[in-house]
Jmol script that loads the backbone (N, CA, C; Angstrom):
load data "model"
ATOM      1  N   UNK A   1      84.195  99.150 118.885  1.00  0.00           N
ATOM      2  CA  UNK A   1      85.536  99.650 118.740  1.00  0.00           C
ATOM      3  C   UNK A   1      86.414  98.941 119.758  1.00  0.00           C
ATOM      4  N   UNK A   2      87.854  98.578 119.349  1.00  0.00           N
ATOM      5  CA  UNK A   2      88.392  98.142 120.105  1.00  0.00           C
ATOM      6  C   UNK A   2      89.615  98.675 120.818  1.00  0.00           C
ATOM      7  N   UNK A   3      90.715  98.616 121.734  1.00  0.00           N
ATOM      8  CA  UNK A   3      91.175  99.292 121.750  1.00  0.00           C
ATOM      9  C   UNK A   3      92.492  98.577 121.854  1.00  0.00           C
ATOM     10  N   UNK A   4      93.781  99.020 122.001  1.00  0.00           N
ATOM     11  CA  UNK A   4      95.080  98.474 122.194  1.00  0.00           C
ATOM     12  C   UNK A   4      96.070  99.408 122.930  1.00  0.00           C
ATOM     13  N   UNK A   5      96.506  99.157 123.415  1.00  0.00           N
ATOM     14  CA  UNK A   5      97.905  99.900 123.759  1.00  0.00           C
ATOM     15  C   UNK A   5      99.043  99.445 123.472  1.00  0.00           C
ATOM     16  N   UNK A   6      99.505 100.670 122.831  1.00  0.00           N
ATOM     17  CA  UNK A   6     101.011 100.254 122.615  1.00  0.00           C
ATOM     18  C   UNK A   6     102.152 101.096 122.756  1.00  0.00           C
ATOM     19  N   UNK A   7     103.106  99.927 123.629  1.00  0.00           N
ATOM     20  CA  UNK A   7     103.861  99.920 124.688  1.00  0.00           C
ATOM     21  C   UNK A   7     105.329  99.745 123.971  1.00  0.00           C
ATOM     22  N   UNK A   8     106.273 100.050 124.573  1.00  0.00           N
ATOM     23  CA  UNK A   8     107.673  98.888 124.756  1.00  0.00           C
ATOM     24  C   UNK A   8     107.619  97.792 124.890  1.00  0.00           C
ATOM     25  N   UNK A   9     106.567  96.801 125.447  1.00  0.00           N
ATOM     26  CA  UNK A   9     106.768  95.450 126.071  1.00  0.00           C
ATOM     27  C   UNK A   9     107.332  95.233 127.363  1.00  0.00           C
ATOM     28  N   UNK A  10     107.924  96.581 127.774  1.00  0.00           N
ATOM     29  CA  UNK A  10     108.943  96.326 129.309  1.00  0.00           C
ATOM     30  C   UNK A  10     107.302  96.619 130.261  1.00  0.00           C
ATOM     31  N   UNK A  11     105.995  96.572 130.240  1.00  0.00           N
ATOM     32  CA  UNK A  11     105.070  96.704 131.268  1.00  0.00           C
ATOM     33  C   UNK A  11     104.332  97.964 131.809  1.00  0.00           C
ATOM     34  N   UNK A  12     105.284  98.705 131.114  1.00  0.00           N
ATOM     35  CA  UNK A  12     104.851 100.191 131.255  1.00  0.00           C
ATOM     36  C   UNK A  12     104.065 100.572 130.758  1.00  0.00           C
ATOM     37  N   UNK A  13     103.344 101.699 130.671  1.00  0.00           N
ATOM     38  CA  UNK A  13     101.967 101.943 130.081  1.00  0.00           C
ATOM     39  C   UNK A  13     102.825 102.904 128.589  1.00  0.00           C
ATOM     40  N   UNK A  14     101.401 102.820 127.331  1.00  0.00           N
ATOM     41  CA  UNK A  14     101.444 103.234 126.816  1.00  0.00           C
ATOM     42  C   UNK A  14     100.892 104.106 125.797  1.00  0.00           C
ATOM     43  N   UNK A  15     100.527 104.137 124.494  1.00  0.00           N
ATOM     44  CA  UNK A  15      99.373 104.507 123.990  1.00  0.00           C
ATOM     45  C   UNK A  15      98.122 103.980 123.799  1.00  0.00           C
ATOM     46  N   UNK A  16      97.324 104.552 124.178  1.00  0.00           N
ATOM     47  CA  UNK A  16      95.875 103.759 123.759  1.00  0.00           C
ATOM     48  C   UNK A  16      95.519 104.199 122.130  1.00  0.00           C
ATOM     49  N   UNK A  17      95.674 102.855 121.642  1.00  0.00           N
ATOM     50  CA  UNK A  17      95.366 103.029 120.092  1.00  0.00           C
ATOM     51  C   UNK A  17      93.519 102.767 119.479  1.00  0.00           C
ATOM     52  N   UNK A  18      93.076 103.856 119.733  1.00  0.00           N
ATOM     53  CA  UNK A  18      91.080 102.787 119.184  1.00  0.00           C
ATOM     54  C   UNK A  18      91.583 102.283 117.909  1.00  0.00           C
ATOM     55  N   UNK A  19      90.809 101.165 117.482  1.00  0.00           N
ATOM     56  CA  UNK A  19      90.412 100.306 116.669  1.00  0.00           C
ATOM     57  C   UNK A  19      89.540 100.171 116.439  1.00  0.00           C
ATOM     58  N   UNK A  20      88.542 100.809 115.142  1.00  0.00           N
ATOM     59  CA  UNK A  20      87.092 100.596 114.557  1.00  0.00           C
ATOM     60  C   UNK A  20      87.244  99.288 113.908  1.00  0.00           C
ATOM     61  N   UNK A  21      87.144  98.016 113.863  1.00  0.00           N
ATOM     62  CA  UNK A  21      87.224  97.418 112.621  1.00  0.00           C
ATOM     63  C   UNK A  21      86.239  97.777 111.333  1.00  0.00           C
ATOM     64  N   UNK A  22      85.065  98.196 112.016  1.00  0.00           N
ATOM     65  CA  UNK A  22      84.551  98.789 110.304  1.00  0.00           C
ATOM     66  C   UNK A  22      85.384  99.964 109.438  1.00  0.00           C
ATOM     67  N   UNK A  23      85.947 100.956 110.498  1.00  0.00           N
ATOM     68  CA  UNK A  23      86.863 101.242 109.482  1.00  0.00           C
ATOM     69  C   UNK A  23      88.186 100.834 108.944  1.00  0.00           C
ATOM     70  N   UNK A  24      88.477  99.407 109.862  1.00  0.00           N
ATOM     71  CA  UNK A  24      89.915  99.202 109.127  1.00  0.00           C
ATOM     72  C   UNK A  24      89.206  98.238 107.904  1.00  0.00           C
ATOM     73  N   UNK A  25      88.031  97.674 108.035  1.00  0.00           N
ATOM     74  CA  UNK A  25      87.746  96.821 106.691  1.00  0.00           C
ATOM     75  C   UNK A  25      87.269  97.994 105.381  1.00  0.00           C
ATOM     76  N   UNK A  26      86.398  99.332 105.793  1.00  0.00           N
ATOM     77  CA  UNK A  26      86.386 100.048 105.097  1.00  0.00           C
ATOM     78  C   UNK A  26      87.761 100.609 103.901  1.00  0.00           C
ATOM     79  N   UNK A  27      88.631 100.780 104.738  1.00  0.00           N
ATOM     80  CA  UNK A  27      89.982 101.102 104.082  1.00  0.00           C
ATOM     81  C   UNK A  27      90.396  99.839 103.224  1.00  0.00           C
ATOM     82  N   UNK A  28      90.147  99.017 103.530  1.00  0.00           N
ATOM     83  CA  UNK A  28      90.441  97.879 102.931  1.00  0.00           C
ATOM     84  C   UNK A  28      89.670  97.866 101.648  1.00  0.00           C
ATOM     85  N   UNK A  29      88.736  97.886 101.674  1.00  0.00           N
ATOM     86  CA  UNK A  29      87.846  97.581 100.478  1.00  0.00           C
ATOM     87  C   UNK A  29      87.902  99.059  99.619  1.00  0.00           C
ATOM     88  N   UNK A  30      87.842 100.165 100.290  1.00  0.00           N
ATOM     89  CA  UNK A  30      88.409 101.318  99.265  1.00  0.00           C
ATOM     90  C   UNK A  30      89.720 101.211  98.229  1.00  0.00           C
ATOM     91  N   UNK A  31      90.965 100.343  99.216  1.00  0.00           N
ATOM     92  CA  UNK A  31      91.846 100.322  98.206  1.00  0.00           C
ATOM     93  C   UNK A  31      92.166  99.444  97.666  1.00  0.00           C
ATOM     94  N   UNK A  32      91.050  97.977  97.448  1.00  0.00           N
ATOM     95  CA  UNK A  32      90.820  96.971  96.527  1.00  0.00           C
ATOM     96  C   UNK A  32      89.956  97.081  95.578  1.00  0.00           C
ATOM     97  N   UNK A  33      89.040  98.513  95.702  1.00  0.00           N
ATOM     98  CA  UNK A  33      88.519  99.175  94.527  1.00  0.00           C
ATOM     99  C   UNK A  33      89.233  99.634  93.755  1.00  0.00           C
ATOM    100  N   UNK A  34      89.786 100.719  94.266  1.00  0.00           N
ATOM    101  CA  UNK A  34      90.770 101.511  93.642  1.00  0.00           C
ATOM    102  C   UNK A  34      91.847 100.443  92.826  1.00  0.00           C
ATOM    103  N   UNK A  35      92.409 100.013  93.245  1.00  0.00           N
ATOM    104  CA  UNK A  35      93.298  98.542  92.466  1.00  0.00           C
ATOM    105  C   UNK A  35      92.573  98.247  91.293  1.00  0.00           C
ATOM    106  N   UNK A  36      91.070  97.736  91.579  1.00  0.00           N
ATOM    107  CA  UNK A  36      90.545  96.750  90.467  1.00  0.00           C
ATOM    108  C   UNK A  36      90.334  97.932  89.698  1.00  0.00           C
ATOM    109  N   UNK A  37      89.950  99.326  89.730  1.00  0.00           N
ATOM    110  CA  UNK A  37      89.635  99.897  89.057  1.00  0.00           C
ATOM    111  C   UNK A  37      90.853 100.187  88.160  1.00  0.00           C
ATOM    112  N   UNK A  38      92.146 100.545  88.780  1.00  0.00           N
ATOM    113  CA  UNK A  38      93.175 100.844  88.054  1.00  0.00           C
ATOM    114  C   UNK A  38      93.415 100.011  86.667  1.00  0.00           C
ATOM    115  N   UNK A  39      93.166  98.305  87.778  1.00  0.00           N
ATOM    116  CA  UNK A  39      93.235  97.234  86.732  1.00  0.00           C
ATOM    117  C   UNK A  39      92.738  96.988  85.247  1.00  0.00           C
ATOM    118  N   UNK A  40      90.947  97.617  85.783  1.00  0.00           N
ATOM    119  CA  UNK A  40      90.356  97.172  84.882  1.00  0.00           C
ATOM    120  C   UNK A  40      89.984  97.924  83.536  1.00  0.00           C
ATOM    121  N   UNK A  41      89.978  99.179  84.116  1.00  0.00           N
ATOM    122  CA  UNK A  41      89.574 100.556  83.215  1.00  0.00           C
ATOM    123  C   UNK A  41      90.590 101.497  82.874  1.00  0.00           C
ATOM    124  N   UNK A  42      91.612 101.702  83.749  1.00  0.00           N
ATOM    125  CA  UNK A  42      92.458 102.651  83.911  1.00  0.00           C
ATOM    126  C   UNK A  42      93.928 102.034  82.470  1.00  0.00           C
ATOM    127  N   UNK A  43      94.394 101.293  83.169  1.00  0.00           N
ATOM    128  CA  UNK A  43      95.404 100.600  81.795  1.00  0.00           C
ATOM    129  C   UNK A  43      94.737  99.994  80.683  1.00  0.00           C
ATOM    130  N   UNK A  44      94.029  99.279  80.604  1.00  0.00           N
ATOM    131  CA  UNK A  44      93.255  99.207  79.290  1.00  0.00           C
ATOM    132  C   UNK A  44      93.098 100.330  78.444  1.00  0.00           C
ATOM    133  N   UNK A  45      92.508 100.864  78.912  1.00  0.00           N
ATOM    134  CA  UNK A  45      91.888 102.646  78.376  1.00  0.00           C
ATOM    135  C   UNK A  45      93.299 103.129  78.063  1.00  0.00           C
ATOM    136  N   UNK A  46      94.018 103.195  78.826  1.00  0.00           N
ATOM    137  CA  UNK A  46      95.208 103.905  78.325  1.00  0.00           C
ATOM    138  C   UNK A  46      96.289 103.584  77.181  1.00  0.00           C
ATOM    139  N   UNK A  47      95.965 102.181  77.565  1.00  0.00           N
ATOM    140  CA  UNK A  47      97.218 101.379  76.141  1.00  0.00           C
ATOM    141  C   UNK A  47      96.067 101.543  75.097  1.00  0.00           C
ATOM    142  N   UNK A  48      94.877 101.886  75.087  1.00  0.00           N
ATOM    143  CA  UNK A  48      94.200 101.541  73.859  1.00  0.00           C
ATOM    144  C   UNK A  48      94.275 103.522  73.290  1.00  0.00           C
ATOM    145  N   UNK A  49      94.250 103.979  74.218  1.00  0.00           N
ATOM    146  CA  UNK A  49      94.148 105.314  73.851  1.00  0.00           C
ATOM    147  C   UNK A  49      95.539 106.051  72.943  1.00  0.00           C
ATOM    148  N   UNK A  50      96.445 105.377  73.655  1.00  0.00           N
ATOM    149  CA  UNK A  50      97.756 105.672  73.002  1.00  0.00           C
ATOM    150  C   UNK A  50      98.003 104.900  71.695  1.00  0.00           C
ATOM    151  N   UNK A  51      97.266 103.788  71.351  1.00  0.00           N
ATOM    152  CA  UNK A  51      97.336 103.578  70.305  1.00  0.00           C
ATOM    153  C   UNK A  51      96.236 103.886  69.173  1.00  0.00           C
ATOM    154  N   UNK A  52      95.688 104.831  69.226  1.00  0.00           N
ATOM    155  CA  UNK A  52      95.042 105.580  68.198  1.00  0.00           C
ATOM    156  C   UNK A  52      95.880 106.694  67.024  1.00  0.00           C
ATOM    157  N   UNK A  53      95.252 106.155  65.791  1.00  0.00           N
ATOM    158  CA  UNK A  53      96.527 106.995  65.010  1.00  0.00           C
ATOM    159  C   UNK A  53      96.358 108.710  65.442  1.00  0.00           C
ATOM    160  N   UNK A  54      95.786 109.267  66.114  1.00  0.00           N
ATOM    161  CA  UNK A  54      96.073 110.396  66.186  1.00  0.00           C
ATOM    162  C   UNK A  54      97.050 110.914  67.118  1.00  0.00           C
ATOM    163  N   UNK A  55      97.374 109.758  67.939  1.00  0.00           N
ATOM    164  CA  UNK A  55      98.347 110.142  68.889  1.00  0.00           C
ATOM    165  C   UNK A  55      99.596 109.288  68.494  1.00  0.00           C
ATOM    166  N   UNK A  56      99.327 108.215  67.672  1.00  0.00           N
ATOM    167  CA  UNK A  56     100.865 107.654  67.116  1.00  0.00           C
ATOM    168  C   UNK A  56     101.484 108.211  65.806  1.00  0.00           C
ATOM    169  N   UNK A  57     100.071 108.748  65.162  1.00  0.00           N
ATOM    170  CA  UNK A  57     101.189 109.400  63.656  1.00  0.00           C
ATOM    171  C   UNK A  57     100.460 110.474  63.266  1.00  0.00           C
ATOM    172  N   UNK A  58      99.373 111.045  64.407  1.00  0.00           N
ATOM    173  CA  UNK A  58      99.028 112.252  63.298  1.00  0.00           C
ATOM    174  C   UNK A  58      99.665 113.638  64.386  1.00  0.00           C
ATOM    175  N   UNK A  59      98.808 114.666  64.709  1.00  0.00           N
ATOM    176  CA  UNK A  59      99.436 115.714  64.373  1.00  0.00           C
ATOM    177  C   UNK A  59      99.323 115.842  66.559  1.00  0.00           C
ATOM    178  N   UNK A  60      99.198 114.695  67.243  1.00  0.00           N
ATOM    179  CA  UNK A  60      99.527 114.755  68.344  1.00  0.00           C
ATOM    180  C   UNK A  60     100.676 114.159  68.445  1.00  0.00           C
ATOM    181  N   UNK A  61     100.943 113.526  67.445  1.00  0.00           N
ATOM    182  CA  UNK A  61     102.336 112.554  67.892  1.00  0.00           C
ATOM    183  C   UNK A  61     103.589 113.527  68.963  1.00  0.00           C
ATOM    184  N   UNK A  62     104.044 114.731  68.403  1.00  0.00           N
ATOM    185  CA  UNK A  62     104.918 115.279  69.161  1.00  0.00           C
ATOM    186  C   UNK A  62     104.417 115.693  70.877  1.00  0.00           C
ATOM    187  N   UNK A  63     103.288 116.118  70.905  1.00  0.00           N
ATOM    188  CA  UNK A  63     102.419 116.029  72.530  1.00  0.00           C
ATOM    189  C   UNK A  63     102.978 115.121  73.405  1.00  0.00           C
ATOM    190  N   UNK A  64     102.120 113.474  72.447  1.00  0.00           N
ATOM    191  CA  UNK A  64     102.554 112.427  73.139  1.00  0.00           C
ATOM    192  C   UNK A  64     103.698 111.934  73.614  1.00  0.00           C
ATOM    193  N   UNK A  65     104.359 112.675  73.334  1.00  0.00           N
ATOM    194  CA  UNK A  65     105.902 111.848  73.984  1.00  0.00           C
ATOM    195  C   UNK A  65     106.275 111.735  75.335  1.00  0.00           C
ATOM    196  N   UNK A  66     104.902 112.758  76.164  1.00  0.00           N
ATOM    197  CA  UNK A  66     104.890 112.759  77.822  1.00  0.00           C
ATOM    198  C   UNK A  66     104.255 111.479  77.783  1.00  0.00           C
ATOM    199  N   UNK A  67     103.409 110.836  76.836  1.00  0.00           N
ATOM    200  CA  UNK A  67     102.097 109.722  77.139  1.00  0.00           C
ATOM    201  C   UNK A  67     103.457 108.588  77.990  1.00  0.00           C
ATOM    202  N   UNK A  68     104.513 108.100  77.495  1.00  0.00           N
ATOM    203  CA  UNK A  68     104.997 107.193  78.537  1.00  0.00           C
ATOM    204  C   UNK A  68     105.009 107.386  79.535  1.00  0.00           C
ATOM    205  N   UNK A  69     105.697 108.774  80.156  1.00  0.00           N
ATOM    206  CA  UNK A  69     105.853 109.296  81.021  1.00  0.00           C
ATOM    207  C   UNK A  69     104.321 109.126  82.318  1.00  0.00           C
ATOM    208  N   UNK A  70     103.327 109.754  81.414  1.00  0.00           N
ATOM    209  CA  UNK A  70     101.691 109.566  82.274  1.00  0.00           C
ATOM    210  C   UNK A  70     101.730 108.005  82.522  1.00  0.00           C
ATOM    211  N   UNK A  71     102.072 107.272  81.234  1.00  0.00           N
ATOM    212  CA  UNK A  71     101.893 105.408  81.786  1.00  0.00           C
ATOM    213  C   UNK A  71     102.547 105.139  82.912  1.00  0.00           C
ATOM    214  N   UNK A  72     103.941 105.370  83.511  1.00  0.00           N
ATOM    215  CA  UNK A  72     104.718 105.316  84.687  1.00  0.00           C
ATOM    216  C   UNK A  72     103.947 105.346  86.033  1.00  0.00           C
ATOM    217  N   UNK A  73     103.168 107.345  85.853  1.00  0.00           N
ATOM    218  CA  UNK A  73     102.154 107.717  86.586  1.00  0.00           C
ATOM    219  C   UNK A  73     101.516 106.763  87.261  1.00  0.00           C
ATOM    220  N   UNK A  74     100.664 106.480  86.366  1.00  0.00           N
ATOM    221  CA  UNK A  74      99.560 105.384  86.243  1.00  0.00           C
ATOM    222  C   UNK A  74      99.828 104.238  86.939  1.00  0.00           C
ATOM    223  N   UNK A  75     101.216 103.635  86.671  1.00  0.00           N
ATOM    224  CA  UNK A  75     102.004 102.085  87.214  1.00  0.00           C
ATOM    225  C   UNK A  75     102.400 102.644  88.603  1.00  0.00           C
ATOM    226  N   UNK A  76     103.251 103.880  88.723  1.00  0.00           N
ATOM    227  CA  UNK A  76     102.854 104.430  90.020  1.00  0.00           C
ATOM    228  C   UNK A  76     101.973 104.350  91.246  1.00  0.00           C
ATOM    229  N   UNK A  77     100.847 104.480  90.756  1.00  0.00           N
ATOM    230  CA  UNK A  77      99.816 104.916  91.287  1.00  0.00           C
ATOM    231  C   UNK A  77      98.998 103.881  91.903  1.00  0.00           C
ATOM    232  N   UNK A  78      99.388 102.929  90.833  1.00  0.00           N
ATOM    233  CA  UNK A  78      98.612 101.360  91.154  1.00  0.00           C
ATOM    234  C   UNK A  78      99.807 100.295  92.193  1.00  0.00           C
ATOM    235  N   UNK A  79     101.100 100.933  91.526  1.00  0.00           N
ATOM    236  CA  UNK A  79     101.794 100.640  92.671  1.00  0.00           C
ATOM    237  C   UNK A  79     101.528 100.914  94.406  1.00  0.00           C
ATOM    238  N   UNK A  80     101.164 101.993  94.354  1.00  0.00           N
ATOM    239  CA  UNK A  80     101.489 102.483  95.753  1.00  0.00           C
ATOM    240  C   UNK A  80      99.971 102.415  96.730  1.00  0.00           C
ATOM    241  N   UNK A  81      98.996 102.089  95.236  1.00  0.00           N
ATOM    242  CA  UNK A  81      97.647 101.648  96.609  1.00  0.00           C
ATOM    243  C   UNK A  81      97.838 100.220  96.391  1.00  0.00           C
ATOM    244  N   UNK A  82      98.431  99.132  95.762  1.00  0.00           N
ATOM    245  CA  UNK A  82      98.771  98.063  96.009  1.00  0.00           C
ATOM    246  C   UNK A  82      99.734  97.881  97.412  1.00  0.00           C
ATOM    247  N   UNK A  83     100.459  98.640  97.612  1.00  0.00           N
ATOM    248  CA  UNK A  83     101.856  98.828  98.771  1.00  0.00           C
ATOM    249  C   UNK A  83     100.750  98.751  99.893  1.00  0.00           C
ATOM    250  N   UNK A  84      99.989 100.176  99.865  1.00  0.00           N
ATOM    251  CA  UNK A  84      98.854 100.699 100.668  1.00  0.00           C
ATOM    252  C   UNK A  84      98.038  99.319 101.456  1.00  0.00           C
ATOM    253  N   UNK A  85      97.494  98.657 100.158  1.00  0.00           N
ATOM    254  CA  UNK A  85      96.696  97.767 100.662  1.00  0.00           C
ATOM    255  C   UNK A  85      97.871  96.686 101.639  1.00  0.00           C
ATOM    256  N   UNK A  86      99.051  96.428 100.886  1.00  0.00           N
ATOM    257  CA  UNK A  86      99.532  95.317 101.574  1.00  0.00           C
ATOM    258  C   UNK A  86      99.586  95.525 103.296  1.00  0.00           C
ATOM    259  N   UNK A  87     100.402  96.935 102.872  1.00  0.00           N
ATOM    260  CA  UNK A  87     100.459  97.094 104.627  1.00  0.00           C
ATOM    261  C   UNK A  87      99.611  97.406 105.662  1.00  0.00           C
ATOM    262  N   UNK A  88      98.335  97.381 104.774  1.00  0.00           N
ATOM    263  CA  UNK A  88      97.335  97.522 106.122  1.00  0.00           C
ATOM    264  C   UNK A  88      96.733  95.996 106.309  1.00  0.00           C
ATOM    265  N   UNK A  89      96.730  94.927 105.223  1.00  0.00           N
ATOM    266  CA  UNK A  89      97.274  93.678 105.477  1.00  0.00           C
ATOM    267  C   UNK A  89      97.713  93.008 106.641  1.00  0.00           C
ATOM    268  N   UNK A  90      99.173  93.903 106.103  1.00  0.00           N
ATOM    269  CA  UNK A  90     100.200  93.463 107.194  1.00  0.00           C
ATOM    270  C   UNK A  90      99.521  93.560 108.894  1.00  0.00           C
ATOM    271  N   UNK A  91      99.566  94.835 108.862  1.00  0.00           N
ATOM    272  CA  UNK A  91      99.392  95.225 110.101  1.00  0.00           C
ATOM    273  C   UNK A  91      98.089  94.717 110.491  1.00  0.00           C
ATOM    274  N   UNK A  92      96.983  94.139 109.831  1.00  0.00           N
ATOM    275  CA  UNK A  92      96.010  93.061 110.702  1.00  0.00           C
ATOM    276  C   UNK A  92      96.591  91.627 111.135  1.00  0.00           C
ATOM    277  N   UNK A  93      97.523  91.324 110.152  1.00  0.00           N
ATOM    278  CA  UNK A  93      98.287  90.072 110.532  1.00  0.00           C
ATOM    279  C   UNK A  93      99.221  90.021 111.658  1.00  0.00           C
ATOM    280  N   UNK A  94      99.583  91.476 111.882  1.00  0.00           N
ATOM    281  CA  UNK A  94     100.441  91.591 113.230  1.00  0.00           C
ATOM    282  C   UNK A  94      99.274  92.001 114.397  1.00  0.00           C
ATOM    283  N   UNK A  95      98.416  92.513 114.213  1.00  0.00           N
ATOM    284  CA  UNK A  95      97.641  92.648 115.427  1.00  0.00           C
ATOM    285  C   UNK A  95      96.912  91.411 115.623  1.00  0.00           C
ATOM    286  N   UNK A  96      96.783  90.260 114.705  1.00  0.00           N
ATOM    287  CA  UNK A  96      96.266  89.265 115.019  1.00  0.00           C
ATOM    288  C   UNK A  96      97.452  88.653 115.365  1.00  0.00           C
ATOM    289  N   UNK A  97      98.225  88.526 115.408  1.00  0.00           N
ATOM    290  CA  UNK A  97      99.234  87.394 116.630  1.00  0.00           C
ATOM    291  C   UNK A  97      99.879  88.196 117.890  1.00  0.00           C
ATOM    292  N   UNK A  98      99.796  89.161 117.744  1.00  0.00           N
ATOM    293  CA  UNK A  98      99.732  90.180 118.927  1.00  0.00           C
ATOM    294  C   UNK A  98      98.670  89.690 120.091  1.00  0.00           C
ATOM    295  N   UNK A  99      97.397  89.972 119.624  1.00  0.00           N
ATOM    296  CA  UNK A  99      96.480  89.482 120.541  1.00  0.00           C
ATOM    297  C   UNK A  99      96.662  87.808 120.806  1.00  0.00           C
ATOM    298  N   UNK A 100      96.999  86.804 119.852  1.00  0.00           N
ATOM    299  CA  UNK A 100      97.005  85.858 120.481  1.00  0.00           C
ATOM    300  C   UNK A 100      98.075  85.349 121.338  1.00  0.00           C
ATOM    301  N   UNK A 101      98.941  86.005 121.080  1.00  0.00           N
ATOM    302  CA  UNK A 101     100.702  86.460 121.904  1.00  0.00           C
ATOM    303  C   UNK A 101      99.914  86.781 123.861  1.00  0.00           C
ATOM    304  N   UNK A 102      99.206  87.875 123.886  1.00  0.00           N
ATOM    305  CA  UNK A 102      98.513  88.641 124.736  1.00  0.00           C
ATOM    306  C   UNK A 102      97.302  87.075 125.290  1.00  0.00           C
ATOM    307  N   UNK A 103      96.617  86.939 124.450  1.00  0.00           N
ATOM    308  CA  UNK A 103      95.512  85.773 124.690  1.00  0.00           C
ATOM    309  C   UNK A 103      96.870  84.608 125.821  1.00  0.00           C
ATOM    310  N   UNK A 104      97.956  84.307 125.455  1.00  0.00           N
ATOM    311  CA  UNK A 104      98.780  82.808 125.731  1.00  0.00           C
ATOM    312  C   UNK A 104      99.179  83.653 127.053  1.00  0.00           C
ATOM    313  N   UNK A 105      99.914  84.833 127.002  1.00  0.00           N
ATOM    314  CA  UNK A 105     100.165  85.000 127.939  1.00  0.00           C
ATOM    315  C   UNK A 105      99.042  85.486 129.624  1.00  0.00           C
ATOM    316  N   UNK A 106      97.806  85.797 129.545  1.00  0.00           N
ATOM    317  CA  UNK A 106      96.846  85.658 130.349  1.00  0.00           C
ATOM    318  C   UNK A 106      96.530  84.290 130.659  1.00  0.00           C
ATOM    319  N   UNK A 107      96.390  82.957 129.768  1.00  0.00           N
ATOM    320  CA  UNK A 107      96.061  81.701 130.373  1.00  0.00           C
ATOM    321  C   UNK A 107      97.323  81.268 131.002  1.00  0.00           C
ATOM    322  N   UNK A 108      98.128  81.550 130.980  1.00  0.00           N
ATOM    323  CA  UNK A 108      99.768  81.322 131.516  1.00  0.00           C
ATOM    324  C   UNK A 108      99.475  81.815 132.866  1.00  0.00           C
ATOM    325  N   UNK A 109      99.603  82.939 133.104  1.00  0.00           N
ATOM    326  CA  UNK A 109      99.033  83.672 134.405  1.00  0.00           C
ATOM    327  C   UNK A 109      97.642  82.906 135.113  1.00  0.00           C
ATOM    328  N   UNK A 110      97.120  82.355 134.551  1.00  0.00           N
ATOM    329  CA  UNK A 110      95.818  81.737 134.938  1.00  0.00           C
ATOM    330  C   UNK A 110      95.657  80.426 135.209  1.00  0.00           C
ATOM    331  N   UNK A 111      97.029  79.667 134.243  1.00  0.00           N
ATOM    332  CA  UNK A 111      97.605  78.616 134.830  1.00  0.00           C
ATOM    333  C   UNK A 111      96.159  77.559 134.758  1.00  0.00           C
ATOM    334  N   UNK A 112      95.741  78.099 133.556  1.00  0.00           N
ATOM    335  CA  UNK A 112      94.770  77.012 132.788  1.00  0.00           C
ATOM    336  C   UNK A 112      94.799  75.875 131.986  1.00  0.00           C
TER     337      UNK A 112
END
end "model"
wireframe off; spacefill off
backbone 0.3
color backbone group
């Protein structure tokens, strides 16, 4: 586990943040499941389901008229663990130039 603090930058102390990386890669790979799954099973299944004549012309047709509404859901949903994934992304890409920000400024001081 690793740890960080985070500060203002003015030198002062601040929070100590732990850092598991097994669980930040864990989270990671949960919501690149979840994605592929949305991808792969979830909209397929659904555009194929809505097009069955019992829900386009037989005696569900009036039901279905929420079915767009659930598709939104769905685009929703895949939206927002796509978002999910980006920004935990993000935020390894900022803790990785953070530390090397932190890394430049110790050999500076060290005058290596």
């Amino acid at each position: 586990m690793a740890n960080a603090v985070m500060g203002d930058g003015a030198g002062g102390s601040g929070v100590l943040v732990d850092i598991n990386p097994h669980e930040i890669a864990t989270i990671v790979n949960y919501l690149r499941d979840i994605i592929k799954e949305l991808e792969t099973n979830a909209a397929p299944n659904i555009k194929k389901l809505g097009n069955i004549h019992f829900y386009t012309a037989g005696k569900a047709m009036r039901t279905m008229k929420v079915y767009d509404e659930a598709n939104e859901k769905v685009l929703d949903l895949y939206d927002n663990y796509s978002r999910a994934s980006s920004l935990v992304i993000d935020i390894l890409n900022t803790m990785k130039k953070a530390d090397a920000e932190i890394a430049e400024r110790i050999i500076a001081k060290l005058e290596v």
